[in-house]
N, C-alpha and C positions, 0 to 999 in steps of 0.2 A: 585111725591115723592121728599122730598126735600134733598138736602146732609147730609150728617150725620154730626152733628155741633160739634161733641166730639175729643177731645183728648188725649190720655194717657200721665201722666204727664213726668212718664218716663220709656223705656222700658224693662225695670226690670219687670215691672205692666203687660206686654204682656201675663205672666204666667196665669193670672187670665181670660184672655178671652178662650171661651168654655168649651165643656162639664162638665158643670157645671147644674144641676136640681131642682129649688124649685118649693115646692109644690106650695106655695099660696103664695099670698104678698097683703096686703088692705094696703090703706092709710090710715095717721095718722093723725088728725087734730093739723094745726099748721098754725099759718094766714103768716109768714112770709116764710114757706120753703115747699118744695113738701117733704113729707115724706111716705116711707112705710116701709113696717113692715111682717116678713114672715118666713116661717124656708123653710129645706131640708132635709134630711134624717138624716142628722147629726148636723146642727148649725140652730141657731136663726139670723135670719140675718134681717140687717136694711141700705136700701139704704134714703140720704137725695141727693137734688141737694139745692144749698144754693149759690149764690153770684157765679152763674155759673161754681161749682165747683158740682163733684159726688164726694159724699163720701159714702163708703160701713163699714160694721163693722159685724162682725160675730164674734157669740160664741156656746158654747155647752150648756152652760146657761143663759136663760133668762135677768136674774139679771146684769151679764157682759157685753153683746152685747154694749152699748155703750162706755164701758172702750178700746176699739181697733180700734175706728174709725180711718179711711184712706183713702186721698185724691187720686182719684186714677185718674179722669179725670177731662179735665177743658175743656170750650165751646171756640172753637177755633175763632167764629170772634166777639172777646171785644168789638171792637169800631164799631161794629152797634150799632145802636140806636133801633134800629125798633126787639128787642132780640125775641126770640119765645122762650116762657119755654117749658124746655124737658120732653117727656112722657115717663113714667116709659118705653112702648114699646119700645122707642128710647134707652135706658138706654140697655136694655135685648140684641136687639137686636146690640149695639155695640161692648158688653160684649158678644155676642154668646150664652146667657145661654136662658133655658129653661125654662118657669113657665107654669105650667099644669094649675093654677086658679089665678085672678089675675084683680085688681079695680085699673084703670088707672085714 
């Protein structure tokens, strides 16, 4: 198991980790960024990792979810070279949250 390479930009952001539950999350096809795409009982939510940054964004409507995107973590060691992109599991599990279904 490797170290968890994430970290919160700043601790404001702490609120959002845990008890948190989406149902589903698929990936998005996108040749430059890991994206997925998913709701929870309440929001449409869309996590992207992009230039070693997570960004999350959630709405109550479809149509929006990308108008509130926000950088919430960034991959703490920059200056390797040798970088391993992050799996959504990686993602979930440093956020705490739950997903019942879900294409990594």
């Amino acid at each position: 198991m490797r170290i968890m390479p994430l970290k919160l930009l700043n601790k404001k952001l702490d609120k959002l980790r845990g008890e948190f539950t989406i149902k589903s999350l698929f990936p998005l096809h996108d040749a430059n960024k890991q994206v997925w795409k998913g709701e929870s009982d309440n929001y449409i939510i869309r996590i992207r990792y992009y230039s070693n940054i997570v960004l999350i964004s959630m709405s109550e409507i479809e149509y929006d979810v990308g108008d509130n995107e926000q950088a919430i973590a960034i991959q703490q060691d920059l200056l390797n070279k040798e970088t391993i992109p992050i799996t959504l599991k990686e993602i979930l599990e440093f956020l705490d949250w739950e997903c019942e279904d879900y294409l990594d």
